[in-house]
NUKOL-163872 format. One record per residue (C-alpha): residue in one letter; x, y, z negated. Coordinates in steps of 0.2 Angstrom, whole numbers, plus 2048, in hexadecimal, padded with zeros to 3 digits. Layout:
<atoms>
a, X, Y, Z $
...
</atoms>
This chain:
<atoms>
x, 800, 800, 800 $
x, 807, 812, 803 $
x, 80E, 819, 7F7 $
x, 801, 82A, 7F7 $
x, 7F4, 81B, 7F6 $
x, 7FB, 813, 7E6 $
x, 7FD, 824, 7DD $
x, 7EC, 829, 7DF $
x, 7E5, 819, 7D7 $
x, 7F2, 81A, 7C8 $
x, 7ED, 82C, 7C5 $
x, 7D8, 828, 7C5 $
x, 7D4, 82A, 7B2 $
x, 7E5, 82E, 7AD $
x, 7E8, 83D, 7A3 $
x, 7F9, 841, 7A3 $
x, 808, 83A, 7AE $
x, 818, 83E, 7A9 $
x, 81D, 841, 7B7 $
x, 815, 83E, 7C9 $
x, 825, 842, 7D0 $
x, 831, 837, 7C9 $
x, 823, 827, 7CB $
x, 823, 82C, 7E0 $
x, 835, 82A, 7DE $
x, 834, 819, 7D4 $
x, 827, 812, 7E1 $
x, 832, 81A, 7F0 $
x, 841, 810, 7E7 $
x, 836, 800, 7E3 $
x, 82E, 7FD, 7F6 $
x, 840, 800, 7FD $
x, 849, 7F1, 7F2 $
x, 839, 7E5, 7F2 $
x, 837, 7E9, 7DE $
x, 827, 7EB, 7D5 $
x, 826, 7F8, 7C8 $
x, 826, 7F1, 7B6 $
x, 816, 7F8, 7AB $
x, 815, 7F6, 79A $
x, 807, 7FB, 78C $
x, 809, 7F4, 77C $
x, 7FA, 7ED, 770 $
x, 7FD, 7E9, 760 $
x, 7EF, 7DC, 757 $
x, 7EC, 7E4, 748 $
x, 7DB, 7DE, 74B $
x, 7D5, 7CE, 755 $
x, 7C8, 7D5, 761 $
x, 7CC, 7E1, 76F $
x, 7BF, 7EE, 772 $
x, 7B9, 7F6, 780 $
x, 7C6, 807, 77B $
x, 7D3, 7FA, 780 $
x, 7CC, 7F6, 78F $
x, 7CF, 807, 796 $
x, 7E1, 803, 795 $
x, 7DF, 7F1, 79D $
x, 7D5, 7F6, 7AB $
x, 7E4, 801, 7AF $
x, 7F0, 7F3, 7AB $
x, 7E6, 7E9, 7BA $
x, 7E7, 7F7, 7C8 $
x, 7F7, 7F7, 7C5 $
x, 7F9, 7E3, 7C7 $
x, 7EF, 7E4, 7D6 $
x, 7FB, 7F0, 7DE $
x, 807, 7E2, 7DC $
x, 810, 7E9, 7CC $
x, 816, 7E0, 7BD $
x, 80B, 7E2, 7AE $
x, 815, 7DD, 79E $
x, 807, 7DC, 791 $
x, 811, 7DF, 77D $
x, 80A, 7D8, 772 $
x, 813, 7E3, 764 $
x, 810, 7D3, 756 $
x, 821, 7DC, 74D $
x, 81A, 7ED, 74D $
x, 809, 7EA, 748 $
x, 811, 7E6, 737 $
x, 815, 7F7, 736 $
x, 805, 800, 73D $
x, 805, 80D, 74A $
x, 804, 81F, 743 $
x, 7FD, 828, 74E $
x, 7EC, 831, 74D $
x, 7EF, 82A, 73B $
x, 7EC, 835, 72C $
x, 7F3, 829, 721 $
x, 7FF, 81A, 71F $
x, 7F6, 80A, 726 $
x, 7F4, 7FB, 71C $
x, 801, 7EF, 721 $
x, 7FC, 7E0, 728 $
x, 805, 7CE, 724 $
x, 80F, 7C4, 732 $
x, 800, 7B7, 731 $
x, 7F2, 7C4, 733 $
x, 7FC, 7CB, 743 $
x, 7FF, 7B9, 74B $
x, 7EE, 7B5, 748 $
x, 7E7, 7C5, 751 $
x, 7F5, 7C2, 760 $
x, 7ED, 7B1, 765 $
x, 7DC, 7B6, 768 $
x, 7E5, 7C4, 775 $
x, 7E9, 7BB, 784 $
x, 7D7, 7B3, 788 $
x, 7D0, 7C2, 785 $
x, 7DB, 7CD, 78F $
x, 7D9, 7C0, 79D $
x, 7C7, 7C6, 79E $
x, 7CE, 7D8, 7A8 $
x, 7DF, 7D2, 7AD $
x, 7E5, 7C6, 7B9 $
x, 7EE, 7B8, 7AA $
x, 7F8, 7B1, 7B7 $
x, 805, 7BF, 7BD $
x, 805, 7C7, 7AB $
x, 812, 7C9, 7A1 $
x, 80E, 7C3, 78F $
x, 81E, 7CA, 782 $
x, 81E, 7CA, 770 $
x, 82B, 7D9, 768 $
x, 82F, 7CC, 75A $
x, 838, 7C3, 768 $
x, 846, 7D0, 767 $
x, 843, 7DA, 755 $
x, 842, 7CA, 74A $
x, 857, 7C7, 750 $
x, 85C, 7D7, 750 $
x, 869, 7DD, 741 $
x, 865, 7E9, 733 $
x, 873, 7F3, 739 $
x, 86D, 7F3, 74C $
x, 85A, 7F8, 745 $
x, 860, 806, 739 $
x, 868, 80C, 74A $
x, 85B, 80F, 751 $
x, 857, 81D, 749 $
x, 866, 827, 750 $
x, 85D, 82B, 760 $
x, 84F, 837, 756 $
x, 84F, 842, 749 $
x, 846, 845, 73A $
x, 840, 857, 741 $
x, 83A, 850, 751 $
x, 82F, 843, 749 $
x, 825, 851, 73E $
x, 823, 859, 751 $
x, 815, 84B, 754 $
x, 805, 853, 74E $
x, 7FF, 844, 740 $
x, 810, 848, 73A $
x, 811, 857, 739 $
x, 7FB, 859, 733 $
x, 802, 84E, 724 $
x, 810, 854, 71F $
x, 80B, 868, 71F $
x, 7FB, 85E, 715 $
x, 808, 858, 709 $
x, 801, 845, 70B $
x, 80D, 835, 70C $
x, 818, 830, 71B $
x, 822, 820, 717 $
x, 833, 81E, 722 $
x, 82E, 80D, 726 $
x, 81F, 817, 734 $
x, 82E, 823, 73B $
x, 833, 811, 740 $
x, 827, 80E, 74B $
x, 828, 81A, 75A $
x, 838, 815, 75C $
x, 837, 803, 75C $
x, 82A, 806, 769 $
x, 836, 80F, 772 $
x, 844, 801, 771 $
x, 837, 7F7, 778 $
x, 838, 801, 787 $
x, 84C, 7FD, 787 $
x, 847, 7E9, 787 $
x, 83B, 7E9, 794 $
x, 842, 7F7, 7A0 $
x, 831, 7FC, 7A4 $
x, 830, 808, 7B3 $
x, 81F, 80D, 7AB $
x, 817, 80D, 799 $
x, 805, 812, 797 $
x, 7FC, 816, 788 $
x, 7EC, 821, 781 $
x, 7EF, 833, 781 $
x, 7F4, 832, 76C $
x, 801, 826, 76F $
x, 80B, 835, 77B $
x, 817, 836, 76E $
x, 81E, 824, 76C $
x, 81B, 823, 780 $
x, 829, 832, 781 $
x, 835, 829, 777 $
x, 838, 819, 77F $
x, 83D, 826, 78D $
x, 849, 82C, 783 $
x, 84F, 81D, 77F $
x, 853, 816, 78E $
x, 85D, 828, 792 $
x, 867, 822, 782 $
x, 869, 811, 787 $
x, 86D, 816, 79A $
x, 85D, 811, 7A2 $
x, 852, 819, 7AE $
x, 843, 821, 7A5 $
x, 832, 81B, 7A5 $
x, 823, 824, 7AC $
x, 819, 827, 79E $
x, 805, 825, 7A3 $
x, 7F8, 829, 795 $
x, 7E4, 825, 797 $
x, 7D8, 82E, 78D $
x, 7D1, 827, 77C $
x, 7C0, 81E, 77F $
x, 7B4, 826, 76F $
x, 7AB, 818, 766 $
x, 799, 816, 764 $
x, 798, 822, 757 $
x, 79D, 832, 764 $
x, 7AB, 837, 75B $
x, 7B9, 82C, 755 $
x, 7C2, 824, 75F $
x, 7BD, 810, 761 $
x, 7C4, 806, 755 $
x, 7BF, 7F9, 74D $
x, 7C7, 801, 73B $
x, 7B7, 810, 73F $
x, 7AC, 802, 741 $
x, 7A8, 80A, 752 $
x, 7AD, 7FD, 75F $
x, 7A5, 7F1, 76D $
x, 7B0, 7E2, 76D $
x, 7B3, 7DB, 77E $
x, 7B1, 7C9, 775 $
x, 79F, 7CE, 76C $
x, 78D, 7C6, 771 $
x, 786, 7CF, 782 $
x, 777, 7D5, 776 $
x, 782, 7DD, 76B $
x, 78A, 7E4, 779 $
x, 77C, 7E9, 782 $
x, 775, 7EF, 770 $
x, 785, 7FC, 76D $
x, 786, 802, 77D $
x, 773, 807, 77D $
x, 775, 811, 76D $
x, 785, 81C, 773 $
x, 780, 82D, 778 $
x, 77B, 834, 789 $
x, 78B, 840, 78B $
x, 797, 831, 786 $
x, 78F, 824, 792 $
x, 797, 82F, 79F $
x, 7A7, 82D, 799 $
x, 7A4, 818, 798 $
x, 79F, 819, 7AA $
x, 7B1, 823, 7AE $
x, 7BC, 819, 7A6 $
x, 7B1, 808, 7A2 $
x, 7AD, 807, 7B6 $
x, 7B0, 80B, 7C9 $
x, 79E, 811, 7CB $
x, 79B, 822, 7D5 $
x, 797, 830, 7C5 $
x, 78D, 83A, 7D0 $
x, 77F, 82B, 7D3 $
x, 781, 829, 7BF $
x, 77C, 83A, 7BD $
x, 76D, 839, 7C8 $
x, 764, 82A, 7C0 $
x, 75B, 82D, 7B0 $
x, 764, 82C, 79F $
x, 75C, 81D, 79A $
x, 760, 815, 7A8 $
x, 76F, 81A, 7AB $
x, 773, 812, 79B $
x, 76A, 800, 79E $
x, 777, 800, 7AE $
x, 786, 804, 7A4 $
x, 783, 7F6, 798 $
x, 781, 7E9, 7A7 $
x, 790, 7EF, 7B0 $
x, 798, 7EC, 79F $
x, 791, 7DB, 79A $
x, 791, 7D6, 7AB $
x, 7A4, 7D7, 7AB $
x, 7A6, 7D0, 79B $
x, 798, 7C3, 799 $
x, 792, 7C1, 7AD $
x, 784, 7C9, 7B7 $
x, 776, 7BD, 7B0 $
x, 77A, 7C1, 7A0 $
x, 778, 7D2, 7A2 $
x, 768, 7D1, 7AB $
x, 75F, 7C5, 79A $
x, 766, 7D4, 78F $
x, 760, 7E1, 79B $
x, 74E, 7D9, 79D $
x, 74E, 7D4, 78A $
x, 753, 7E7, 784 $
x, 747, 7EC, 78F $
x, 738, 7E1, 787 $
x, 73E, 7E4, 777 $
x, 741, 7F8, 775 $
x, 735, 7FD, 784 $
x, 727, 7F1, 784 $
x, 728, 7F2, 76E $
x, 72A, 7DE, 76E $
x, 736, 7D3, 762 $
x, 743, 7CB, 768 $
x, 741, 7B8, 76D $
x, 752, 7B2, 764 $
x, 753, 7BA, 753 $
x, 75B, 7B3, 746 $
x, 74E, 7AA, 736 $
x, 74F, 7AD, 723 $
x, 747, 79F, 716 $
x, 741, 7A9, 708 $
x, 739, 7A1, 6FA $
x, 72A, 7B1, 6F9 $
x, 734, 7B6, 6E8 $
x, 744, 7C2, 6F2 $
x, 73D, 7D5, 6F3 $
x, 741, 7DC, 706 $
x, 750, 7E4, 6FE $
x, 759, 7D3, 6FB $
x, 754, 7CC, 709 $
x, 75C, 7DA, 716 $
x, 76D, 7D9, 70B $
x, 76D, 7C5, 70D $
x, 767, 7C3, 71D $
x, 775, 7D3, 722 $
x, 767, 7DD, 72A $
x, 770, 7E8, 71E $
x, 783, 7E9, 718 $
x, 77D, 7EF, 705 $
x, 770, 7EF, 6FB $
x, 771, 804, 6FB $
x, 771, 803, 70F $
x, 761, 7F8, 70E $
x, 75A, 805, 703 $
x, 75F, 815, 70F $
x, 755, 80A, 71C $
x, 746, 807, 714 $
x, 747, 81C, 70C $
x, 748, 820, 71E $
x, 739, 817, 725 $
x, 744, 80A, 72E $
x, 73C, 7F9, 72B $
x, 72E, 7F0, 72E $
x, 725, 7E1, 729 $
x, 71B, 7DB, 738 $
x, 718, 7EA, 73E $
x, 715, 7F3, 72E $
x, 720, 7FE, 726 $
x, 726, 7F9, 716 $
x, 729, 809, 709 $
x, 731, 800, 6FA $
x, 73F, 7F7, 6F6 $
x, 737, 7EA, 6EA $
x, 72A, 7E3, 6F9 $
x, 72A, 7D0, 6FA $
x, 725, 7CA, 70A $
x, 717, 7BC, 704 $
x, 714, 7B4, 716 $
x, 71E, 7B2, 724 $
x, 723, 7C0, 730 $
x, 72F, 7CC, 73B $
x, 73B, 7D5, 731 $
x, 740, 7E4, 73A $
x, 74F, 7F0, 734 $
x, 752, 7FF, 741 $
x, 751, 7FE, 751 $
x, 758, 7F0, 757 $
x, 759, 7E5, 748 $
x, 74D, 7D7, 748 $
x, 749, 7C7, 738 $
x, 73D, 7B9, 739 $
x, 738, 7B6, 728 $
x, 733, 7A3, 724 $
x, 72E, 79A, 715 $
</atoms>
């Protein structure tokens, strides 16, 4: 493909390259000696689901792939003890070399849902930090300074606030940016709050005589809630492993504005036909695009028809889950045990705000007792079939 060709579709969505000029000269050098470019993004499994914020990143990962690129997929299973600092307004919790292993298996089958499995490059960074010296890490931290690590801004927001930095998270931008070294990557890409760390395995591989990556950032995918980005720590996420009706579910309930940034950077659809169709169902077709990609087109088309019978025609749903009572448990126990609610006090807020029902009725106190059986309803889209 021409090389005014390829740039086009690496820059769709991006936010930032650093710098189109040097990646014309990389492709320029990598058509004329038969060599694909090496492109690395790094995720590190501090949790075991990727979410559809990861996706943005992935989606780019297999442009590039089809392009005839090498993907090298890092699986940062060293680094993730440490925790990524950035956007952080605090020290994360470190996770165990156990937690981190177990999170890194469920990656691969689930990355092999957007990216071609067979030419990617699966690396682990334990594979090169777990033999290096104590004397060769602590030399790492010649290449930056002190100074220019409070230039970050959730450095620099903390410190001016006076709240902790621990050493051990100056460490990590810069094995991030040793990774670079390892891998030689031609390009690294990454959300637009990982610039910093992107910047320094450039200079990096300037210290270490390399030529420097192209730094690519993507823009951060808002969660569910419209204002933190998704994460499954905000409890804002749509997992790329959930249930089509959870999917279909949480991408019903996101915000008109934000579902035109999921049809951006979730899909290849044209935004001005988006913006022509109603709200509603504009909506309805994002969630099948979604769940068709993930779950398959016939999946999406149940959930569709289902939401449909459900929320527009007023009906239950056909599968909801059953709770035995005994006709002794007040509703309030029974939304806490059934987890229709996560606490008792979230069971209360529900019932305060007029948000449940017992067929069809609305129930107004928290010490009812459903004597007969019925539909349980908690919200919106939270359905219970009480038995005896």
């Amino acid at each position: 493909m021409e090389i005014d060709q390829q740039i086009e579709i690496i820059k769709r969505g991006a936010v930032e390259i650093f710098s189109e000029s040097e990646l014309r000269k990389k492709l320029e050098v990598g058509i004329k000696a038969r060599r694909p470019l090496r492109i690395k993004a790094g995720f590190d499994p501090t949790a075991p689901d990727l979410h559809l914020g990861h996706s943005v990143l992935l989606r780019k990962l297999r442009q590039f792939q089809d392009l005839g690129h090498e993907v090298y997929f890092l699986i940062g299973d060293f680094t993730g003890q440490i925790g990524d600092p950035s956007g952080k307004s605090e020290t994360r919790k470190q996770l165990s070399g156990s937690e981190v292993a177990r999170n890194a298996q469920t990656y691969r089958k689930q990355v092999a849902k957007i990216l071609d499995i067979s030419k990617l490059k699966i690396v682990f960074n334990s594979r090169w930090f777990e033999k290096m010296p104590v004397k060769e890490m602590l030399q790492l931290t010649t290449h930056l300074t002190v100074s220019q690590m409070l230039e970050r801004n959730d450095f620099k927001k903390r410190y001016t606030a006076g709240e902790n930095i621990s050493i051990l998270e100056f460490m990590y931008p810069l094995m991030q940016g040793y990774d670079s070294v390892v891998l030689k990557a031609d390009i690294e890409i990454g959300g637009t709050d990982q610039i910093f760390n992107l910047l320094v395995g450039r200079a990096f591989q300037k210290d270490f005589n390399q030529p420097q990556q192209i730094v690519l950032t993507m823009p951060l995918l808002e969660g569910t809630d419209g204002i933190q980005k998704m994460s499954k720590s905000y409890g804002n996420y749509i997992g790329i492993n959930e249930p089509a009706k959870d999917m279909f579910g949480k991408i019903m309930s996101i915000s008109d504005d934000l579902m035109l940034k999921y049809y951006e950077l979730l899909t290849d659809e044209d935004l001005s036909l988006v913006k022509s169709l109603h709200p509603k169902d504009a909506k309805i077709r994002l969630a099948k695009i979604i769940i068709a990609y993930y779950h398959g087109a016939r999946k999406a088309e149940d959930e569709a028809a289902e939401f449909t019978r459900v929320f527009s025609q007023k009906e239950a749903p056909q599968d909801m889950p059953v709770f035995k009572t005994d006709g002794k448990k007040t509703i309030l126990v029974i939304l806490v045990e059934s987890k229709l609610a996560a606490s008792g006090n979230a069971a209360r807020r529900l019932i305060q705000q007029g948000a449940v029902s017992f067929n069809n009725q609305k129930v107004g106190q928290d010490d009812f007792i459903p004597v007969v059986p019925g539909i349980l309803k908690a919200g919106s889209r939270r359905f219970l079939k009480v038995e005896r």
